[in-house]
Backbone as numpy.savetxt, mean C-alpha at the origin, in Angstrom:
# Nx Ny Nz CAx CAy CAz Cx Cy Cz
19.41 -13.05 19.34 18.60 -11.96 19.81 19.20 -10.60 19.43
20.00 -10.56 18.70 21.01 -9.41 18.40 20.00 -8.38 17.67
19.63 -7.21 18.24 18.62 -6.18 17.29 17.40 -6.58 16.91
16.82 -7.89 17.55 15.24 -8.27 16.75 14.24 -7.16 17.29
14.57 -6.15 18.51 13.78 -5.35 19.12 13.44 -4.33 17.62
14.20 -4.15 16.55 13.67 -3.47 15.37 12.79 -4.05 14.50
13.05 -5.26 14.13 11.73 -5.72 13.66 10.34 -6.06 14.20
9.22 -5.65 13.25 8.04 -5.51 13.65 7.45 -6.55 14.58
8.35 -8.08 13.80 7.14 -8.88 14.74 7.35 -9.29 15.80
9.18 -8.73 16.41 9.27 -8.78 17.95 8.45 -7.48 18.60
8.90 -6.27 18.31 8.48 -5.25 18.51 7.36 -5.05 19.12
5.90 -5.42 17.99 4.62 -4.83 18.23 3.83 -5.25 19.30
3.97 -6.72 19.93 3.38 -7.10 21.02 3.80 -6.51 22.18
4.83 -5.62 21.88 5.14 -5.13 23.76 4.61 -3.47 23.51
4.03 -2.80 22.29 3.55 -1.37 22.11 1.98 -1.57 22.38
1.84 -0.79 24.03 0.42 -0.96 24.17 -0.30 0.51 23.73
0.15 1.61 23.39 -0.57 2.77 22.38 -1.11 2.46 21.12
-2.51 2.68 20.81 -2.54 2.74 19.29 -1.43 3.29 18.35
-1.48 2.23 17.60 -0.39 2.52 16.36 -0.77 1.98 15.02
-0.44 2.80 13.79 -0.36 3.12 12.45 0.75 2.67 12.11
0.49 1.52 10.92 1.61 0.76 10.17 1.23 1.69 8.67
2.21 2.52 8.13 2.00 3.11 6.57 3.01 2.71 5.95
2.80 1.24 5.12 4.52 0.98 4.26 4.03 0.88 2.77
4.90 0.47 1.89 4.42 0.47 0.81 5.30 -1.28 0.89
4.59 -2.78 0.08 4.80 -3.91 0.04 6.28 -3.95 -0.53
6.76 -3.44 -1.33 7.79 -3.01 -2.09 8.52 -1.42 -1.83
8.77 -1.15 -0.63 9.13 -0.20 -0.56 10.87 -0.14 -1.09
11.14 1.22 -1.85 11.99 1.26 -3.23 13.28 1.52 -2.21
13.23 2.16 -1.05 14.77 1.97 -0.58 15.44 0.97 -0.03
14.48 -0.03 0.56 15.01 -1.72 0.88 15.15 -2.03 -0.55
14.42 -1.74 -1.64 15.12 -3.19 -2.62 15.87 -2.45 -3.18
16.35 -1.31 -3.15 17.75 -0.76 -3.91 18.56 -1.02 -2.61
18.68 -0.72 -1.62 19.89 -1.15 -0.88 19.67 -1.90 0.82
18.95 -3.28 0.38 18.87 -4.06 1.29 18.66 -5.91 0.22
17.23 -5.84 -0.21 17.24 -6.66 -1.06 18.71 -6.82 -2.19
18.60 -5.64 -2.95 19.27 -5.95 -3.95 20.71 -4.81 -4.00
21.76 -4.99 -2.82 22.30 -3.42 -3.01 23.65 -3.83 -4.22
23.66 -2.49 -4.80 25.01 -2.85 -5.85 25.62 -3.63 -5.58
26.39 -3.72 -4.37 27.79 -4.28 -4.11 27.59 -5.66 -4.18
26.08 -6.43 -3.74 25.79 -7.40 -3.94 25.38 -8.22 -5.60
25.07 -7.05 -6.35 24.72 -7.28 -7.92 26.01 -6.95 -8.41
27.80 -7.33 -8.95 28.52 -6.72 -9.37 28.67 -6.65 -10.96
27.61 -7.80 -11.49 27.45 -7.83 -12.50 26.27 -7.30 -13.12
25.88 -6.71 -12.33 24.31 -5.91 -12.89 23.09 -6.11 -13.42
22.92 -7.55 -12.98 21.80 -8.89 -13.51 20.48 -7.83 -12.64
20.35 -6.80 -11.93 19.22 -6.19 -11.47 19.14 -4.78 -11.61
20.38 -4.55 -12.74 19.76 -2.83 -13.04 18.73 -2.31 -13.40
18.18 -3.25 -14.90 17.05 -2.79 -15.40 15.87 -2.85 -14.55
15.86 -3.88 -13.68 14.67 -3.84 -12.77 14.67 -3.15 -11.45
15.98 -2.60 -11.33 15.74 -1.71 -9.78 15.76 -0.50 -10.61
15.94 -0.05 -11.83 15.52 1.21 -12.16 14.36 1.37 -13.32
13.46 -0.05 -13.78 11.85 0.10 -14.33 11.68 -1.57 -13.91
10.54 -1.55 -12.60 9.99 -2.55 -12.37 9.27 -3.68 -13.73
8.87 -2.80 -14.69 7.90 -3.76 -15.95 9.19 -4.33 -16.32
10.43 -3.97 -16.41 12.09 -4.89 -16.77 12.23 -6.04 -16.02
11.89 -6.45 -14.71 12.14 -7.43 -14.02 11.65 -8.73 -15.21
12.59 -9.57 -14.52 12.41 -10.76 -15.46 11.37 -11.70 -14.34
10.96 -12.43 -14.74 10.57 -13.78 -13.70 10.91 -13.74 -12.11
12.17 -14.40 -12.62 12.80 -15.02 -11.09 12.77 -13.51 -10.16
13.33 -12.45 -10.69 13.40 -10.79 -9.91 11.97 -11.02 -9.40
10.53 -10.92 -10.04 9.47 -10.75 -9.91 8.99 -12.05 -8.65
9.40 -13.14 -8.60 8.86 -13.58 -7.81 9.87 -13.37 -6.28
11.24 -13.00 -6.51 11.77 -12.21 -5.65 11.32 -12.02 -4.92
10.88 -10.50 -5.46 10.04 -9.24 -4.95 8.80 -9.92 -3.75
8.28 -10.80 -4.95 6.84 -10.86 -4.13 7.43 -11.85 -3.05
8.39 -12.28 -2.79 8.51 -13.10 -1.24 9.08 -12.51 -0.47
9.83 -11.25 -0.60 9.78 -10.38 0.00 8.74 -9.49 0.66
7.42 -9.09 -0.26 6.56 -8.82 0.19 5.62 -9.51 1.50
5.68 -10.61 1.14 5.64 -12.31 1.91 6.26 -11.87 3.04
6.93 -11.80 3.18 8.10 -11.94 4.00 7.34 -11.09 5.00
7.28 -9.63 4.41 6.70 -8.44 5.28 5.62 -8.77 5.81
4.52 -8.70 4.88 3.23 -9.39 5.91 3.08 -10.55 6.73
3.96 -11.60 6.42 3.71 -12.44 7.78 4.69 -11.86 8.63
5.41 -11.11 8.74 5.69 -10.37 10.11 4.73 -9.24 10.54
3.44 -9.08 9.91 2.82 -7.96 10.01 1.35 -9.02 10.68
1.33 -10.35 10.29 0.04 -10.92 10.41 -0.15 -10.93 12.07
0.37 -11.26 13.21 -0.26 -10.97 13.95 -1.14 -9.93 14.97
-0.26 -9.04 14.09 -0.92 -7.26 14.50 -2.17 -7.28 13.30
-1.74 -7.81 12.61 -2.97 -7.52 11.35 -4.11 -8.59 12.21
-4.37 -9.70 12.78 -5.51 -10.25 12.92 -5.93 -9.99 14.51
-4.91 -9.56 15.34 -5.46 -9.37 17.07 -5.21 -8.17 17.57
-4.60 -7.16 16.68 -4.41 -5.64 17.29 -5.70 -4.74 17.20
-6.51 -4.71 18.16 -8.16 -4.07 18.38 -7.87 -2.80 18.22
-6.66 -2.03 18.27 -6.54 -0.51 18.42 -5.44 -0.08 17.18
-4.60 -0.71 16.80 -3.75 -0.80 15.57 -3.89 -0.41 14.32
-3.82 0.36 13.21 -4.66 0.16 11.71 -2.92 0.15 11.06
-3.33 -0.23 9.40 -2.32 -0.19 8.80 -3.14 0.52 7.29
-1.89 0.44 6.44 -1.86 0.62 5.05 -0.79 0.66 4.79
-1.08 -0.59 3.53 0.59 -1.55 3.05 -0.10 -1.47 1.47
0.30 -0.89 0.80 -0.29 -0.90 -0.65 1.07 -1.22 -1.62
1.03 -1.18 -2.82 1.35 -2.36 -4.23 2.38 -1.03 -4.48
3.16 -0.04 -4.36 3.18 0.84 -4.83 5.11 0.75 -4.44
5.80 1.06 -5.47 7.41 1.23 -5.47 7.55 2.14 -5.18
7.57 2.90 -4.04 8.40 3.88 -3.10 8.32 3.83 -2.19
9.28 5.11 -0.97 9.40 5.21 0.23 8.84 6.50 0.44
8.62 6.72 2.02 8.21 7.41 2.66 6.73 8.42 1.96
5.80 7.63 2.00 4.28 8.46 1.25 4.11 9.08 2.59
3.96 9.41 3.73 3.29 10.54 4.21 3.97 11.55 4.51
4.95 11.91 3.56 5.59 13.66 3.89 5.17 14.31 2.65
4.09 14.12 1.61 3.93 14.92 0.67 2.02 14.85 0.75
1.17 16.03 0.66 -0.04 16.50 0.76 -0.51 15.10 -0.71
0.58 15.55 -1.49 -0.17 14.35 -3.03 -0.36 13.42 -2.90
0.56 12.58 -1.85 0.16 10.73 -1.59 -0.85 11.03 -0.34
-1.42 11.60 -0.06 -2.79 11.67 0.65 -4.08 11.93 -0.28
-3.97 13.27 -0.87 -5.25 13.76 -0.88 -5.33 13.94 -2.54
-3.95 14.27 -3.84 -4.30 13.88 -4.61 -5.25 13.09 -5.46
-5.86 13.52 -6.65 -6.53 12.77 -7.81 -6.06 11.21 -8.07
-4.39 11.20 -8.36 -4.17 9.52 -8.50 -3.22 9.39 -7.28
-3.53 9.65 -6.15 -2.91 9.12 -4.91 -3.10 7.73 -4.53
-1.97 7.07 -3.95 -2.32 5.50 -3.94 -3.81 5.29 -3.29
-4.61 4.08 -3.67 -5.12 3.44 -3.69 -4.96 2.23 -3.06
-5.63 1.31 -2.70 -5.88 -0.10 -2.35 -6.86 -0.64 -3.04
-6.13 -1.78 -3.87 -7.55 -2.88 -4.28 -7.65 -2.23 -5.61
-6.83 -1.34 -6.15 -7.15 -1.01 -8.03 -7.73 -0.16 -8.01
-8.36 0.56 -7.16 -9.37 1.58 -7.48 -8.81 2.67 -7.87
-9.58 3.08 -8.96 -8.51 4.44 -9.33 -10.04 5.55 -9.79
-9.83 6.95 -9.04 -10.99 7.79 -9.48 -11.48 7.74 -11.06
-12.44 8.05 -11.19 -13.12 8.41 -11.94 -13.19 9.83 -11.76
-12.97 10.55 -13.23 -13.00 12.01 -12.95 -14.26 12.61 -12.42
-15.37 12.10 -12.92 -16.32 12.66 -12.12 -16.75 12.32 -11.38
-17.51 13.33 -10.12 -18.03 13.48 -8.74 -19.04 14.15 -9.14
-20.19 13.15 -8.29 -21.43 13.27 -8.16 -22.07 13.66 -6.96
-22.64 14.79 -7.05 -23.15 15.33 -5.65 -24.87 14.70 -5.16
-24.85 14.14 -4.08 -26.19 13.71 -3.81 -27.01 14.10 -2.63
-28.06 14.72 -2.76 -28.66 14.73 -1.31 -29.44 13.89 -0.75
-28.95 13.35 0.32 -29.75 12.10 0.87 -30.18 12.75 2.43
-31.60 12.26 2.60 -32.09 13.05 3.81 -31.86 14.61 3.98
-31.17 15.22 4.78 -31.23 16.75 4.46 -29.58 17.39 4.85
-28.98 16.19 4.18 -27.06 16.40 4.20 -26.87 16.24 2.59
-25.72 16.89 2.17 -25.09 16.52 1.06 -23.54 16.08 0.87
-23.81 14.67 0.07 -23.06 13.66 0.59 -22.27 13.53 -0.82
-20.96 13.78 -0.47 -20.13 12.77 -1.62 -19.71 11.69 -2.07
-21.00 11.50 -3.54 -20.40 10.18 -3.86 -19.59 10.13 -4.54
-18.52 9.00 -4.85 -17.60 9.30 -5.84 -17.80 7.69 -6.59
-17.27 7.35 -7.78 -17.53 6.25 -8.32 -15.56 5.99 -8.99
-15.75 4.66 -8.61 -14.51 4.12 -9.05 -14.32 3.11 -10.16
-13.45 2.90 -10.69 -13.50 1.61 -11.34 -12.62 0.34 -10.80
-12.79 -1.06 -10.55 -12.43 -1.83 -9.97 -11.85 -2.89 -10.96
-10.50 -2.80 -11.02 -10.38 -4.12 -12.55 -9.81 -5.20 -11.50
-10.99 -5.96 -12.00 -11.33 -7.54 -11.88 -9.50 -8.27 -12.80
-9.93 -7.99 -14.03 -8.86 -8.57 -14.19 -8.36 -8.09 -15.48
-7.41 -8.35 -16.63 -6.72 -7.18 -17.25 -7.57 -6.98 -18.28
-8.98 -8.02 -18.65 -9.97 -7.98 -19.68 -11.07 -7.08 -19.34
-11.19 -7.15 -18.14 -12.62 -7.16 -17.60 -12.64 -6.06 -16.38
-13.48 -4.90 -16.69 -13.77 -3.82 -16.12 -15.03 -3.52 -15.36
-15.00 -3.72 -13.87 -16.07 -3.18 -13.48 -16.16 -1.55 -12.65
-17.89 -1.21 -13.07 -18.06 -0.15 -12.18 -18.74 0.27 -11.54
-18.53 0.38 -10.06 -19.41 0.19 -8.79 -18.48 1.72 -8.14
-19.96 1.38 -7.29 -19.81 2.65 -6.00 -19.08 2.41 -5.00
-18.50 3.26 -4.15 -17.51 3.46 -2.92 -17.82 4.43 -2.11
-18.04 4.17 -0.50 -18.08 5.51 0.19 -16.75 5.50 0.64
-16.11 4.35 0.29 -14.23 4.12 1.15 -13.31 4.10 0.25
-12.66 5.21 -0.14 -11.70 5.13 -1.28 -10.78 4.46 -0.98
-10.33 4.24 0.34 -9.13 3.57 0.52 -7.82 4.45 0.23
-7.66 5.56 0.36 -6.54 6.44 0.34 -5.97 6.65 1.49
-4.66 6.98 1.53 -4.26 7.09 2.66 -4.85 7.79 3.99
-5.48 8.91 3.23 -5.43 9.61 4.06 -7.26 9.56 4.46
-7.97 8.42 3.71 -9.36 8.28 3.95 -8.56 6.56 5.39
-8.29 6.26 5.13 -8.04 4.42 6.03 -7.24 5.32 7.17
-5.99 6.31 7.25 -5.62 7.12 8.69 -6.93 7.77 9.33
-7.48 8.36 8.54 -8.71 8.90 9.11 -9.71 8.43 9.94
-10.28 6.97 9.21 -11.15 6.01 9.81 -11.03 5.40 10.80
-9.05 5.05 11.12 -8.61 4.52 12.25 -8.65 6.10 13.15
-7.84 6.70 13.02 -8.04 7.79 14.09 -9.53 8.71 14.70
-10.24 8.28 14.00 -11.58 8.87 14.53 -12.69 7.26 14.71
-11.64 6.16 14.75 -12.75 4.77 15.16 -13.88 4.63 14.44
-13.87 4.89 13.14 -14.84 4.50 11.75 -15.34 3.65 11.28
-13.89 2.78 11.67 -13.62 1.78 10.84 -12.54 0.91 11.36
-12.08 -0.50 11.15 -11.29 -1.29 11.35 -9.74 -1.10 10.67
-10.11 -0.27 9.71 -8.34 0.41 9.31 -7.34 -0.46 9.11
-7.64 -1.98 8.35 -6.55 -2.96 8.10 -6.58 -2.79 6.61
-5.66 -1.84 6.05 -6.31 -1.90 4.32 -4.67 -2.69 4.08
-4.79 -4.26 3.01 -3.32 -4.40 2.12 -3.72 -4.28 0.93
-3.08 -4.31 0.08 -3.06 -4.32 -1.28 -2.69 -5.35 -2.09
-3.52 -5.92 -2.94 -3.03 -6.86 -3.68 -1.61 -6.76 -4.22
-0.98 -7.71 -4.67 0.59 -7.65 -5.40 0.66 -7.57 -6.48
1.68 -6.67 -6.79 1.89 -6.15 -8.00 1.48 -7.07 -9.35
1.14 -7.30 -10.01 1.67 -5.25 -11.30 -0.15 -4.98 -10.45
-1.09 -5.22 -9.04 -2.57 -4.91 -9.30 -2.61 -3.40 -9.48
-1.85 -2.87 -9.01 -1.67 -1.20 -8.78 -1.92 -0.39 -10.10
-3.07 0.20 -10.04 -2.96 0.91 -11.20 -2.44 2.74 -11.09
-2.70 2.75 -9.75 -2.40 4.25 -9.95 -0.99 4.81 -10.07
-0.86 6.14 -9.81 0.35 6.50 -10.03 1.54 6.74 -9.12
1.77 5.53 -8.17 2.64 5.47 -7.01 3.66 5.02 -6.90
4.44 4.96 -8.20 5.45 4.33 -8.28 6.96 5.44 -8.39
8.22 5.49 -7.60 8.86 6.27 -8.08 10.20 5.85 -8.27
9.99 4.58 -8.74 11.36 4.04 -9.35 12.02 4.89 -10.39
């Protein structure tokens, strides 16, 4: 029982306030010095990949993703019975996204699910409001491009929003890497 009161999945069942989970699946200061810290690599079999993720070899890469593993099933029971709870856990190699205005409200600010803007915005009037649509592109898969409409960008600061004003259910994850196309990486 030594310190489990810090991890999430002792933790969250005894926090009866609404609460906001914002991590990134791969967040870059656990795998530089928790996952993978120097002192533990002395031969340096994880430089190239703790300093350019596309370097990871295989075995690093599936690593990673059971680590990610790791995180969400300590996250799954708040993720399927917390009625007041929201999160956002996206594909993206860094720490701390909500102290900068750009990982909110930015042009290529993370995303969930691949979506990455389209430069243009289309203004529409529907009934006697004018409403922003925006159009995204959604890659299916690394051949194949689709393009559909969104009123939910899934940005940080659109999924905090939805949970704090009760919009929406506010459970956004992100597929696992490489799905991430935008620009959230700051390895």
């Amino acid at each position: 029982m030594f310190m489990q009161c810090l991890f999430p999945q002792y933790a969250l069942p005894f926090i009866r306030t609404p609460f906001f989970i914002l991590n990134s699946a791969y967040d870059v200061y656990q795998f530089h010095h928790i996952l993978v810290p120097p002192s533990s690599d002395p031969r340096g079999h994880w430089n190239h990949c703790r300093n350019n993720v596309t370097a990871c070899n295989l075995s690093q890469l599936n690593i990673l993703q059971g680590f990610r593993k790791d995180m969400l099933a300590a996250l799954r029971v708040f993720y399927y019975y917390s009625r007041r709870g929201g999160m956002y856990i996206n594909s993206c190699f860094t720490h701390c996204q909500s102290e900068t205005q750009d990982t909110w409200f930015a042009v290529n600010s993370p995303r969930i699910h691949n979506k990455v803007l389209v430069c243009e915005v289309i203004l529409s009037l529907l009934v006697s409001s004018t409403v922003l649509r925006v159009y995204y592109f959604a890659r299916v898969s690394s051949n194949h491009i689709v393009l559909s409409e969104s009123w939910n960008l899934n940005t940080i600061a659109q999924t905090v929003g939805d949970w704090y004003f009760s919009r929406n259910v506010s459970k956004e994850i992100d597929c696992a890497y490489p799905c991430d196309a935008t620009s959230c990486n700051t390895i």
